[in-house]
C-alpha positions in Angstrom: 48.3 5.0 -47.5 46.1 2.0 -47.0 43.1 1.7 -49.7 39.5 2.0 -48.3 38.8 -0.7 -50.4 41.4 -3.4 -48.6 40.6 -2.3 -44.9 36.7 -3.0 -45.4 38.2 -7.0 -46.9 40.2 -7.0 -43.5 37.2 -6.4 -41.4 35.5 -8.9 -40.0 31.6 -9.5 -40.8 29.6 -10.7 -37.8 26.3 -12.0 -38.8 23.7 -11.9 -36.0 20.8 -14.0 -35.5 17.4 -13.3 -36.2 16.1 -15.3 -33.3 17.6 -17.4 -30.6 16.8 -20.8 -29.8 15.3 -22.0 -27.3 18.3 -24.3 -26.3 20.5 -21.2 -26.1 18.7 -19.3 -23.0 18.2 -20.8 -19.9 14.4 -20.7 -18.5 13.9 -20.8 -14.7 10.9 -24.0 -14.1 8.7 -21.1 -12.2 9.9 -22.4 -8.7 12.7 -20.4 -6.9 14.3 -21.8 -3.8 14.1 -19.4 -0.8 14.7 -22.1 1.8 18.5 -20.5 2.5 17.3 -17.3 2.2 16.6 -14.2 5.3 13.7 -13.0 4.9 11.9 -11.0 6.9 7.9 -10.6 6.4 7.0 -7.2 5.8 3.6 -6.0 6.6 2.1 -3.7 4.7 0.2 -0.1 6.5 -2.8 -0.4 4.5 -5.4 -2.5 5.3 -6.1 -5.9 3.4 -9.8 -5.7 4.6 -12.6 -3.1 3.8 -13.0 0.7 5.5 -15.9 0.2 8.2 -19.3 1.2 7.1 -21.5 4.1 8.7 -18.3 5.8 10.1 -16.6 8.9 9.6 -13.0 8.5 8.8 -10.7 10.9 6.6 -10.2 9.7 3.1 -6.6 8.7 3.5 -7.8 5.9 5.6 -9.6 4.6 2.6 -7.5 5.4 -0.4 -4.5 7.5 -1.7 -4.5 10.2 -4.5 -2.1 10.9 -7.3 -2.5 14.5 -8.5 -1.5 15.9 -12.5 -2.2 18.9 -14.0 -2.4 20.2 -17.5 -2.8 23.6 -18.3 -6.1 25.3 -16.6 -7.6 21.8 -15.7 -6.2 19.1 -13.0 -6.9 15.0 -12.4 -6.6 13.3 -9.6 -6.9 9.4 -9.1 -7.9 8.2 -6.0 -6.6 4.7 -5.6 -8.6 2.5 -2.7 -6.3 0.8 -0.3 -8.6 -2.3 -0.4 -9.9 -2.3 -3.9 -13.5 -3.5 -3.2 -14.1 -0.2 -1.7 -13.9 1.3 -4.6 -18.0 0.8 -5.3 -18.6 2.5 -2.3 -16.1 5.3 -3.0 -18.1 5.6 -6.0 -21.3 7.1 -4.0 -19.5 9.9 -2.3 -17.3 10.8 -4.5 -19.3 12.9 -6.7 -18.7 16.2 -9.4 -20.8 18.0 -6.4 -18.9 16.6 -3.6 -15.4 17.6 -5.8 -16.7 21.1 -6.0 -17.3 21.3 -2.5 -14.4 20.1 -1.5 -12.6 22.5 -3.8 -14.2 25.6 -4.2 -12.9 27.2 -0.9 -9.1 26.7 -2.5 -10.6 29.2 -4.8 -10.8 32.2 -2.4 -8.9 35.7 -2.9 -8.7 36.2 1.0 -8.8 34.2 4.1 -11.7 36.1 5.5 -13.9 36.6 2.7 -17.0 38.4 3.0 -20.2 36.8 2.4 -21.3 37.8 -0.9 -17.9 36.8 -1.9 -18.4 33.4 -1.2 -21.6 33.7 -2.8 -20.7 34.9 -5.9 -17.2 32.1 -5.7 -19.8 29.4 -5.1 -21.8 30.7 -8.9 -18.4 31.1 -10.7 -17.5 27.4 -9.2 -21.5 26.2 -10.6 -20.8 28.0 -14.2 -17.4 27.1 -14.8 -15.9 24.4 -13.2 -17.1 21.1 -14.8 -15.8 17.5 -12.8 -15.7 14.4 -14.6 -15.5 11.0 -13.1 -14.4 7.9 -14.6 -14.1 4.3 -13.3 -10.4 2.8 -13.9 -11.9 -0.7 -13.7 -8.2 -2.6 -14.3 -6.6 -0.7 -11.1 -9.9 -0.4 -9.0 -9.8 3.3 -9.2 -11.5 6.7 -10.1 -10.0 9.4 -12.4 -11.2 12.6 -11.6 -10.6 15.6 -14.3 -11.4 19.0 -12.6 -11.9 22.0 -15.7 -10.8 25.5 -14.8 -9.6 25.0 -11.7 -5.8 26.1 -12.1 -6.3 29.8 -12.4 -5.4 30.1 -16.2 -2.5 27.3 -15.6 1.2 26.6 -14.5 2.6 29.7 -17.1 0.1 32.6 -15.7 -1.2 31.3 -12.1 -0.5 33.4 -9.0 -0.9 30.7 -7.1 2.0 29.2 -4.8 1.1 25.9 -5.9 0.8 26.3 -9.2 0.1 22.8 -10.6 -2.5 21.9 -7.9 -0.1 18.8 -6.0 -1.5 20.1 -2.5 -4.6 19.8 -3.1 -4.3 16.0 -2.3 -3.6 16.7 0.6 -6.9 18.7 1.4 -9.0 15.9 -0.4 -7.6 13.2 1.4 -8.0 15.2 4.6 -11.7 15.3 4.1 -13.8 13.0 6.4 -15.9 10.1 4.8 -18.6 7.5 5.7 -18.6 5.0 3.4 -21.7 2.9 2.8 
């Protein structure tokens, strides 16, 4: 039976560097030469120019939304497709103009009666609170939405429980930008 002690003298110790010099990893100039390359040019869908002014369009024309949720409140960014439009975004898109937009999600029935909606549209005033905040480095607005979720993922009765459609019914809403 072999001692512990002699098999740890038989092993070899690797030492490993600390850093590595600058001789020992090659560093590309910056330039890369594509000249025997394929390549095809690819254009992109959105548009590299601003939305028009003074015309209705819907909202996925302008910009595209990423939706989260967490617990009883949801964000959404909406992301401009040109980023200068994001000013003008900033004029519609407003804690009123969220509500709006979202209240009807808020329904029990698809044919509500009147003082339903009335008495939605005064739960929506007291309860819901929208904030909006500029995301200056990615040209974008962050939109938090309190008490909107219907208690959350965990107790909802909702199909979509963590709020991903709604994108889909903001970005469907028709805008005239500035």
């Amino acid at each position: 039976m072999a001692n512990t002690h002699d098999h740890e003298h038989k092993m070899k110790r690797i030492k490993m560097p600390t850093s590595i010099s600058d001789e020992s990893v090659p560093l590309p100039d910056g330039l890369i030469d594509l000249s025997d390359q394929n390549l095809e040019i690819i254009s992109s869908k959105y548009p590299s120019f601003p939305a028009p002014s003074g015309k209705k369009v819907p909202l996925y024309e302008v910009a595209h939304i990423r939706v989260g949720d967490k617990g009883n409140d949801m964000n959404f960014s909406i992301i401009p497709h040109f980023f200068q439009d994001i000013n003008r975004l900033q004029v519609i898109i407003s804690p009123e103009w969220v509500k709006k937009v979202l209240s009807p999600l808020l329904n029990p029935s698809p044919f509500p009666h009147p003082d339903a909606i009335s008495k939605r549209d005064k739960w929506v005033k007291e309860n819901v609170k929208v904030e909006i905040y500029e995301v200056k480095g990615i040209h974008s607005l962050n939109v938090v939405v309190r008490n909107i979720l219907d208690s959350g993922v965990n107790c909802s009765r909702r199909i979509d429980r963590h709020g991903k459609t709604i994108s889909d019914t903001i970005l469907s809403q028709q805008v005239m930008l500035p």
